[in-house]
TORMARDO-606692 format. One record per residue (C-alpha): residue number from 0; residue in one letter; chain; y, x, z. Coordinates in steps of 0.1 Angstrom, whole numbers, plus 5000, padded with zeros to 4 digits. Layout:
REM residues N
[node NUM, "A", "A", [Y, X, Z]]
...
END
This chain:
REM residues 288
[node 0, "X", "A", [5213, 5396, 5055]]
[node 1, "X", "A", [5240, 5373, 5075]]
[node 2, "X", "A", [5263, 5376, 5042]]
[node 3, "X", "A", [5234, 5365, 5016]]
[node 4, "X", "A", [5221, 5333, 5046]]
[node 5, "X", "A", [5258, 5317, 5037]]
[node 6, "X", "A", [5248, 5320, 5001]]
[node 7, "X", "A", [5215, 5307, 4994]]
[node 8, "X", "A", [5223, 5279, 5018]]
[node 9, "X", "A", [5253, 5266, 4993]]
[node 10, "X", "A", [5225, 5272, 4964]]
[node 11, "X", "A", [5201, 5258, 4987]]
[node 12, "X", "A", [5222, 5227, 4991]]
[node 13, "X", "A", [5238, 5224, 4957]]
[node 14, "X", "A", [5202, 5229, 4937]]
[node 15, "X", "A", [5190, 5200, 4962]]
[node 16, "X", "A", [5217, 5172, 4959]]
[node 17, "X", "A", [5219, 5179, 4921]]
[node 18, "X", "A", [5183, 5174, 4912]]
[node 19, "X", "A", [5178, 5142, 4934]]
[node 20, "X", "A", [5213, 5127, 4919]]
[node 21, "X", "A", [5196, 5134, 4884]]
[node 22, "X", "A", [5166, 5114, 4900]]
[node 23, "X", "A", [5190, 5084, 4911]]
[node 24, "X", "A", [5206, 5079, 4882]]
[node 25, "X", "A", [5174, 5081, 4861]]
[node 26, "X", "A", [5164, 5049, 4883]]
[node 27, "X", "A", [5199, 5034, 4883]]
[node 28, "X", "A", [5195, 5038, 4845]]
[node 29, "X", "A", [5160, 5028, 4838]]
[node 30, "X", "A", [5147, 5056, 4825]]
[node 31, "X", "A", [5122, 5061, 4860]]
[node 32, "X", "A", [5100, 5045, 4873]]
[node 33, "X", "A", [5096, 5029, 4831]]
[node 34, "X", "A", [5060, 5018, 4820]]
[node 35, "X", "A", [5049, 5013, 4782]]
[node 36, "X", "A", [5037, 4983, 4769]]
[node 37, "X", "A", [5005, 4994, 4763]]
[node 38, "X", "A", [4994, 4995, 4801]]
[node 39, "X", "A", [5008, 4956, 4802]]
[node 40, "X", "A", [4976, 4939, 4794]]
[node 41, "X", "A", [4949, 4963, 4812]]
[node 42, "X", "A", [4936, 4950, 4847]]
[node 43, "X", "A", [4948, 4966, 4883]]
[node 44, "X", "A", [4917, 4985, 4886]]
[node 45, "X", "A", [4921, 4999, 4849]]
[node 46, "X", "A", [4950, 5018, 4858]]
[node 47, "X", "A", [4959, 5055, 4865]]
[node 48, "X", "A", [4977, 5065, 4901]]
[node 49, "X", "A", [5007, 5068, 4880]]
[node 50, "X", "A", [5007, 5039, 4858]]
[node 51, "X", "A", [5001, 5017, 4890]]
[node 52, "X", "A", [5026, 5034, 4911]]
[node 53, "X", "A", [5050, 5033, 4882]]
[node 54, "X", "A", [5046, 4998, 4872]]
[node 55, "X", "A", [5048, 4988, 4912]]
[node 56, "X", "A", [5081, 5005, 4918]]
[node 57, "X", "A", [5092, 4998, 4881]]
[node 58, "X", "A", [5087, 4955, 4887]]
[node 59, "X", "A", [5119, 4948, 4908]]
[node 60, "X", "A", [5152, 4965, 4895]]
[node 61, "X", "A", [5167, 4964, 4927]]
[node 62, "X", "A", [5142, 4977, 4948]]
[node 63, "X", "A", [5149, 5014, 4922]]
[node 64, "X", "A", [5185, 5007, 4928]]
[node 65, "X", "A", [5184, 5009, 4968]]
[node 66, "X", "A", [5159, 5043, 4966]]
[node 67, "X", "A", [5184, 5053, 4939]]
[node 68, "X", "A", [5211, 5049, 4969]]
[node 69, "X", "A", [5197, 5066, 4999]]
[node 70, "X", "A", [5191, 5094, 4970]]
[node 71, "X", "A", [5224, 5088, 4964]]
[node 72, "X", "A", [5241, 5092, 4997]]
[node 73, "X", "A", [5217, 5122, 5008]]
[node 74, "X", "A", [5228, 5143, 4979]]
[node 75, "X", "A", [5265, 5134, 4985]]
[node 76, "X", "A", [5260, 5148, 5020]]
[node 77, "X", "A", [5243, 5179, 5010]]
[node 78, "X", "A", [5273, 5189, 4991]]
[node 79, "X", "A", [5293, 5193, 5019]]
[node 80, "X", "A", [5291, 5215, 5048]]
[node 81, "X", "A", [5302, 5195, 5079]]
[node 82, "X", "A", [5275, 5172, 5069]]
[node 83, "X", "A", [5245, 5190, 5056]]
[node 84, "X", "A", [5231, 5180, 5088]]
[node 85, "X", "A", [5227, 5143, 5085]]
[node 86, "X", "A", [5220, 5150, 5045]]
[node 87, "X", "A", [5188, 5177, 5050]]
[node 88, "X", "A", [5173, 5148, 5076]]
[node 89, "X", "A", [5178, 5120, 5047]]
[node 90, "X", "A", [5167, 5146, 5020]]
[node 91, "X", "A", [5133, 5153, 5040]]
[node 92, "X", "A", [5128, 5120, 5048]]
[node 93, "X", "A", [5128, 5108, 5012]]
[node 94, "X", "A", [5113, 5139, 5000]]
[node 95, "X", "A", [5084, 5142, 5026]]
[node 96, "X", "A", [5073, 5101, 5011]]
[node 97, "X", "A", [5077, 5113, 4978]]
[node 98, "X", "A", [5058, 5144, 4982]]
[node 99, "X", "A", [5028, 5122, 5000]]
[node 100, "X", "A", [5029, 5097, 4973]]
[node 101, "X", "A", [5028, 5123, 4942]]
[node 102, "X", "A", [4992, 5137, 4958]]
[node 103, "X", "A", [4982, 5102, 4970]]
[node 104, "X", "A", [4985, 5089, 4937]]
[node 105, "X", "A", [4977, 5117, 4916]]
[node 106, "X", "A", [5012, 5121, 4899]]
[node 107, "X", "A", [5006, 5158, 4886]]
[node 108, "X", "A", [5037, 5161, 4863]]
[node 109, "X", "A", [5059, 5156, 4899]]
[node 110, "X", "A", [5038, 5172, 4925]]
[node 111, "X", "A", [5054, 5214, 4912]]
[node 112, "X", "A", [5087, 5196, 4920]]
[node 113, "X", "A", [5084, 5177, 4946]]
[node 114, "X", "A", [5068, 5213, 4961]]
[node 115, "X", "A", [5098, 5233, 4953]]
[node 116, "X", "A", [5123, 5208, 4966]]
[node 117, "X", "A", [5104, 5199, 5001]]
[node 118, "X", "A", [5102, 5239, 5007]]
[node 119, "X", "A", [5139, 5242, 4998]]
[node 120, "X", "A", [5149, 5210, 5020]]
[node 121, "X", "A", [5129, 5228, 5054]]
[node 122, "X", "A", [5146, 5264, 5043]]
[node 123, "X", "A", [5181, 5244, 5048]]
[node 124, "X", "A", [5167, 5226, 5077]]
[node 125, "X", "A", [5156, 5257, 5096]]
[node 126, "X", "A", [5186, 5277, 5093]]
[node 127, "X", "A", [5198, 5257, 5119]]
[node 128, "X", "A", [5168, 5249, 5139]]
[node 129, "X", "A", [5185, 5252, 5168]]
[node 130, "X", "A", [5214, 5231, 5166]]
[node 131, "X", "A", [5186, 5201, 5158]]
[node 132, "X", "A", [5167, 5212, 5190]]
[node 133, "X", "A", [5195, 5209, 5211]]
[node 134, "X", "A", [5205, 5176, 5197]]
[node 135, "X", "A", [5171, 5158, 5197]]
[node 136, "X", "A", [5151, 5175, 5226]]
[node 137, "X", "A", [5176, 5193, 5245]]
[node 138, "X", "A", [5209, 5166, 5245]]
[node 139, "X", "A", [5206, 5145, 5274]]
[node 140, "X", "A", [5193, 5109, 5267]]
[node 141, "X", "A", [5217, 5078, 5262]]
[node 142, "X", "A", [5208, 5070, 5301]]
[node 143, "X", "A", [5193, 5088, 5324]]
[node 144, "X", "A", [5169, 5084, 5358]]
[node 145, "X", "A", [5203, 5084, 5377]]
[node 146, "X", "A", [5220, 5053, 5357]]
[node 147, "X", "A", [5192, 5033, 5361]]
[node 148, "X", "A", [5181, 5014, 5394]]
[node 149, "X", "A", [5152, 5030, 5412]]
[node 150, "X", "A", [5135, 5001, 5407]]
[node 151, "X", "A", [5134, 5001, 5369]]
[node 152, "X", "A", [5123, 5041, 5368]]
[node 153, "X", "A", [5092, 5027, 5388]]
[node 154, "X", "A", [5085, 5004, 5365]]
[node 155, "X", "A", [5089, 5028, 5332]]
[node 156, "X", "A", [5058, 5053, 5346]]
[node 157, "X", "A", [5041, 5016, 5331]]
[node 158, "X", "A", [5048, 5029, 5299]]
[node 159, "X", "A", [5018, 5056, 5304]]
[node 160, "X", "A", [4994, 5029, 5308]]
[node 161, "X", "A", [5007, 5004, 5279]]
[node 162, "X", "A", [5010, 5030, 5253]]
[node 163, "X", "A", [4974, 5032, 5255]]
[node 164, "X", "A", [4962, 4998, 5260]]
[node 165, "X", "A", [4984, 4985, 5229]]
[node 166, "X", "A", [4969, 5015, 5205]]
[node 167, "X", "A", [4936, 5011, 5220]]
[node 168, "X", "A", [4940, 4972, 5218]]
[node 169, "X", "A", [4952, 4972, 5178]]
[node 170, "X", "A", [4924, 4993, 5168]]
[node 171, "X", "A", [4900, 4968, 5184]]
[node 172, "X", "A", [4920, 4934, 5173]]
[node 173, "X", "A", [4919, 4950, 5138]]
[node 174, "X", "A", [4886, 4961, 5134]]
[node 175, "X", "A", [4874, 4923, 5153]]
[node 176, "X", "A", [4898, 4908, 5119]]
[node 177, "X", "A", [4878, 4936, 5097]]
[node 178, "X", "A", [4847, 4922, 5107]]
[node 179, "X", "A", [4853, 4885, 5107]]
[node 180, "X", "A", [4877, 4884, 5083]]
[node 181, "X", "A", [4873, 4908, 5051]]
[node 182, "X", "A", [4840, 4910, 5055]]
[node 183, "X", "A", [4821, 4922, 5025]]
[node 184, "X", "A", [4783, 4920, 5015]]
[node 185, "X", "A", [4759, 4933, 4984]]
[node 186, "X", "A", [4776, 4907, 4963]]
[node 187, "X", "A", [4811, 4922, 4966]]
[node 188, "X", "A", [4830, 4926, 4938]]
[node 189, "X", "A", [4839, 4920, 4897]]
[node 190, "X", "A", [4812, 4906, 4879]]
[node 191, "X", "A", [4807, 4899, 4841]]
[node 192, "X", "A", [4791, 4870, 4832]]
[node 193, "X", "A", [4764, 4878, 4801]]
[node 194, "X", "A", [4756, 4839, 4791]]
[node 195, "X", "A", [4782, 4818, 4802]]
[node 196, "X", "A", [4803, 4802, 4773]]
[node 197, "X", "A", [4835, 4792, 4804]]
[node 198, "X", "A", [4832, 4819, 4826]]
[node 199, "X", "A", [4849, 4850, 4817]]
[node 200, "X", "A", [4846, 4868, 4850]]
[node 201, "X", "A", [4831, 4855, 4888]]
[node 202, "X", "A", [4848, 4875, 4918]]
[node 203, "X", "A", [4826, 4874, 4950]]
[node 204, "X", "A", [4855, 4884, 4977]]
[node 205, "X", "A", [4861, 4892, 5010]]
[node 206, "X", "A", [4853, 4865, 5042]]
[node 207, "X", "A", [4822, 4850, 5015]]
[node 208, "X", "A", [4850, 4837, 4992]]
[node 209, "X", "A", [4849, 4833, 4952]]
[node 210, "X", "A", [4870, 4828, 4921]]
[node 211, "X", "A", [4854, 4821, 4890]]
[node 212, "X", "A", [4880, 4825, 4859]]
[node 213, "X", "A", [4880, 4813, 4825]]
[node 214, "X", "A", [4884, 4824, 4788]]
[node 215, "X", "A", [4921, 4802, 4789]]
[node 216, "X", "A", [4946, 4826, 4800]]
[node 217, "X", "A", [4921, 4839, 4823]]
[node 218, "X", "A", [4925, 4809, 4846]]
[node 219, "X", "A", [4909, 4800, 4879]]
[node 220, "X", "A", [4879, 4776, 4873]]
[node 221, "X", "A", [4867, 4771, 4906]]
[node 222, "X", "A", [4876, 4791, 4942]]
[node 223, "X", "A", [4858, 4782, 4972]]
[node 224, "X", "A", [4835, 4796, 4998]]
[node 225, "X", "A", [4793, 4801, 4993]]
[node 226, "X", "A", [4768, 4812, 5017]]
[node 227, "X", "A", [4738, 4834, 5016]]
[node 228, "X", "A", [4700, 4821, 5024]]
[node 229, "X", "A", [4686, 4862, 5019]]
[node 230, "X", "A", [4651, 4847, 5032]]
[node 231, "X", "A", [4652, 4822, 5006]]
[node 232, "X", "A", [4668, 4842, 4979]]
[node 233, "X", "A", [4697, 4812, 4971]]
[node 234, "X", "A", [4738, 4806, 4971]]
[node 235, "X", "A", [4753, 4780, 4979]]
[node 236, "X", "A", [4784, 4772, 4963]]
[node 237, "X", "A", [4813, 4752, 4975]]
[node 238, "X", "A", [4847, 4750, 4960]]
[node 239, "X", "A", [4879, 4740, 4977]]
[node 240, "X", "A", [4895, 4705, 4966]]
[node 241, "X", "A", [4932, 4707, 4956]]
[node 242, "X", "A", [4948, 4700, 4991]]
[node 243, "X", "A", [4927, 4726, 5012]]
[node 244, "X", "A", [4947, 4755, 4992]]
[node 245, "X", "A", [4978, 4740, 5018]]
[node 246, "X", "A", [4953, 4758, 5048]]
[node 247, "X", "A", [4943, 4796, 5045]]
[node 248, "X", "A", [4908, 4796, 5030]]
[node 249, "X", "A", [4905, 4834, 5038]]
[node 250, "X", "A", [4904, 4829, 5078]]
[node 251, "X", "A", [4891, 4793, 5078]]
[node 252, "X", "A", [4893, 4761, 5053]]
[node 253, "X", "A", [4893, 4730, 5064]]
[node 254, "X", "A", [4857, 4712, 5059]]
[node 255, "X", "A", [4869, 4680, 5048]]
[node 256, "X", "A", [4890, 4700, 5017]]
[node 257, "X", "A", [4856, 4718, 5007]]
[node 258, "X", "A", [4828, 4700, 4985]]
[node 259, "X", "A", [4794, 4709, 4975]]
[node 260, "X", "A", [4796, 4728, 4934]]
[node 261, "X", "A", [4758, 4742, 4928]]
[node 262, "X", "A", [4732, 4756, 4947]]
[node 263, "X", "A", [4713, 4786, 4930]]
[node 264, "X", "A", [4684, 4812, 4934]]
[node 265, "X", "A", [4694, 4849, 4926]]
[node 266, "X", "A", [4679, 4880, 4921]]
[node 267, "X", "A", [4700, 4910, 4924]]
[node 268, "X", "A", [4700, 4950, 4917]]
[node 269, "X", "A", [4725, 4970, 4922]]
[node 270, "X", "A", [4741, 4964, 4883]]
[node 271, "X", "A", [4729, 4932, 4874]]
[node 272, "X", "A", [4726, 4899, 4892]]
[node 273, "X", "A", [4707, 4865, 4880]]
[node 274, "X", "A", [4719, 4830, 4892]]
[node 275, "X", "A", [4689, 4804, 4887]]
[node 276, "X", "A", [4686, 4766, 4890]]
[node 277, "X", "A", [4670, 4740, 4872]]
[node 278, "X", "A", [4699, 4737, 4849]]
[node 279, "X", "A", [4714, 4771, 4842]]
[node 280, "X", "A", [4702, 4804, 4841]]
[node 281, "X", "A", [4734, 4829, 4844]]
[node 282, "X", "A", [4734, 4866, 4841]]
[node 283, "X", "A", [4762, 4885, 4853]]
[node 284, "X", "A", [4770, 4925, 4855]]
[node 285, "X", "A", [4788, 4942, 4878]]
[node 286, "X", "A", [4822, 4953, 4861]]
[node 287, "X", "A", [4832, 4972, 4900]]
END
């Protein structure tokens, strides 16, 4: 057994920089991380896992080029044996993310692979579990309790009491933001408007924002903010002038850059939703 160890780790190591250089040089090459034209013109929330993580990684050439690298530089390191060590932490960091985003995103022609390689990486990694250990637990830290004044090693026991607070504290500071600022209601979402001869689509977004787009290259009509009178059944509409989009109309726009646009009554189910005034009558459909 302690002749065949010596072995399969060269196979191990070989088999696992070779297939991740094939991998960078696909991406160097353009031939990764490639979309088709024919998912150029379908909307975000018509695409597959793949297609959108394709087409995200695919848009900057350089961004491929620096995952191509680290790809690069662990596979150079696997290959030889005084620094298998440093390569097998790279490998597993860039394999562990890759592994995550294939079952995240629901890239089955990858996920087989990206199984075989991770098991590989931890069979080279655990060969020498115990050199690791030693290094990351066991060596002694860059300064210990005696380097340091008494003083200071007081003050560090804080750290048991701000770990805490600061977790503790984000969670609450984010879900306060959640609640205040992406807030959604009933109207939420993509709508299709039935009867309109402009308006190709009317977005009701987050914080009690809108966009209303055209049939011209899809462009942006109106934006603005409305508010909800659910006793009374009507929206208000206001839309931002040109200068307010120099403030952030998401947390707060400035009221002397918003003006009045329509006021209407609605009626809503959960498909279909009617927007009612003296002058129009709109029907819209809930796209998603």
């Amino acid at each position: 057994m302690n002749r065949i160890h010596p072995i399969l780790h060269s196979l191990a190591r070989y088999f696992l920089g070779t297939v991740i250089l094939l991998y960078a040089v696909s991406k160097i090459m353009g031939t990764q991380f490639f979309s088709s034209p024919d998912i150029w013109d379908k909307s975000v929330g018509e695409l597959s896992g793949f297609e959108l993580t394709w087409f995200y990684f695919g848009y900057s050439f350089w961004y491929g080029v620096f995952i191509a690298s680290s790809q690069i530089i662990a596979a150079l390191l696997l290959f030889f044996r005084k620094t298998t060590r440093l390569g097998i932490v790279l490998y597993l960091s860039i394999m562990i993310n890759i592994l995550v985003l294939d079952f995240a995103y629901s890239i089955d022609g990858a996920i087989k692979m990206a199984i075989a390689l991770t098991i590989i990486a931890f069979y080279v990694f655990f060969l020498e579990y115990k050199a690791f250990f030693n290094f990351f637990i066991n060596e002694t830290p860059l300064y210990s309790e005696v380097d340091r004044p008494k003083w200071f090693n007081t003050l560090s026991k804080i750290k048991f009491i701000y770990i805490p607070v600061i977790v503790i504290g984000f969670f609450m500071l984010t879900n306060t933001m959640k609640k205040t600022v992406l807030t959604k209601n009933e109207f939420y979402g993509s709508w299709i408007p039935q009867n309109h001869k402009e308006w190709q689509r009317i977005y009701f977004e987050e914080a009690s924002t809108f966009s209303i787009r055209g049939f011209d290259d899809f462009n942006e009509l109106h934006k603005g903010k409305y508010e909800v009178d659910r006793d009374k059944k009507q929206i208000k509409f206001s839309q931002f002038t040109v200068d307010s989009f120099e403030v952030n109309e998401i947390i707060g726009a400035n009221l002397d850059k918003i003006e009045f646009l329509f006021s209407v009554d609605y009626t809503l189910d959960d498909e279909m939703l009617q927007l009612k005034n003296d002058s129009i009558t709109i029907r819209l459909k809930r796209l998603k």
